[in-house]
N, C-alpha and C positions, 0 to 999 in steps of 0.2 A: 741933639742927642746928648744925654749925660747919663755917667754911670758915679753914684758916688757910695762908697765903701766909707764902713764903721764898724766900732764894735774892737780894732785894737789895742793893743795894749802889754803889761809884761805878765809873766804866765810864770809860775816856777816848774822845773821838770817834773814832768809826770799831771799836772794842771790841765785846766783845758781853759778855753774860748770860744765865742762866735764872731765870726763877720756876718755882715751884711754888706749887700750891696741894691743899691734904691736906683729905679730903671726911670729913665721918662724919655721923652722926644722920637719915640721908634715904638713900633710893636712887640711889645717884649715878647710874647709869647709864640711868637714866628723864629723866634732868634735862637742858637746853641750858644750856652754859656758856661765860660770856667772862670777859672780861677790861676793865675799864676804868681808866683813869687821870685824875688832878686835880693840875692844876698849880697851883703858888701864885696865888689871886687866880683863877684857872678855875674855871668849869662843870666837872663830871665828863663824860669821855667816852668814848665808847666805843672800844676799841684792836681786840679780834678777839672772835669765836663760834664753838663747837663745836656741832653739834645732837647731841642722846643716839642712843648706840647710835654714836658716833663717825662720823656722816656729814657733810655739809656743813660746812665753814669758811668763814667771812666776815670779811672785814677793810676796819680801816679805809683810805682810800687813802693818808695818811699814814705808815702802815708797812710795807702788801704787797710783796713781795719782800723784806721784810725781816726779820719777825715772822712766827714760826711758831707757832701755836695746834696742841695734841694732847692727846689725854686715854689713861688707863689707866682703863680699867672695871673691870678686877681688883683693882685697888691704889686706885679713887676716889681716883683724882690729875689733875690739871690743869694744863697745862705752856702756858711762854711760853717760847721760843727769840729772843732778840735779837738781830739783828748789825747789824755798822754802825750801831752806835749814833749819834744826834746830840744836841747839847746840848737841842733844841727835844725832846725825848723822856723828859727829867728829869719827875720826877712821883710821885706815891704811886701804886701799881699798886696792883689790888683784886679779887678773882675774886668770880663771881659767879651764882648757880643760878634758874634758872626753869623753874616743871615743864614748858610750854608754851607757846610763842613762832610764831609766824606770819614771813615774811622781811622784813613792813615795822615788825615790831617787834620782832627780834630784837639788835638797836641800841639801844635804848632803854634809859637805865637803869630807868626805871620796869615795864619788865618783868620786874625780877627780883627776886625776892621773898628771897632769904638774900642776905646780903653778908658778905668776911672783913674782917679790922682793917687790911688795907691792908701793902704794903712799899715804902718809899722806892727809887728809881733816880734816882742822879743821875750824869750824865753831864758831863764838865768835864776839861780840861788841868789 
């Protein structure tokens, strides 16, 4: 199993980005997938969710409207759209697979059993 993320990098406020994250070793499309981020000296948290078969998206309230969570099931890809970026947004982003997830634990990171090595976004004038 590997998940590996790109696509980081520095963003100035109000900017945007995209990640990726590239699936192999599993059935990606069996799988609910998000996204979390860890700020220096932070808890890891949760930023959005995909459920498999590309239904439901959830997000956290800190980003909605802002942050767009989308997957490709053909290509076992996993996509963050950014805008309007803010400084309070900088973080190591992290995608992340769980074969089955319920709505009050689809947040959690402890429900997610692979994780990728992470890509820096830092956001700054």
């Amino acid at each position: 199993v590997q998940l590996v993320e790109s696509g980081g990098g520095l963003a100035q406020p109000g900017g945007s980005l995209g990640l990726s994250c590239a699936a192999s070793g599993f059935n990606f499309r069996s799988y609910d997938m998000a996204w979390f981020r860890q700020a220096p000296g932070k808890e890891r948290e949760f930023v959005a969710a995909i459920r498999k078969y590309g239904g439901a998206t959830y997000y956290a309230d800190s980003v909605k409207g802002r942050f767009t969570i989308s997957r490709d099931n053909n290509k076992s890809t996993l996509s963050l759209q950014m805008n309007n970026l803010k400084p309070e947004d900088t973080a190591v982003y992290y995608c992340a697979a769980a074969s089955s997830t319920i709505t009050s634990t689809i947040v959690r990171a402890g429900s997610y059993t692979h994780w990728g090595q992470g890509t820096q976004v830092t956001v700054s004038s």
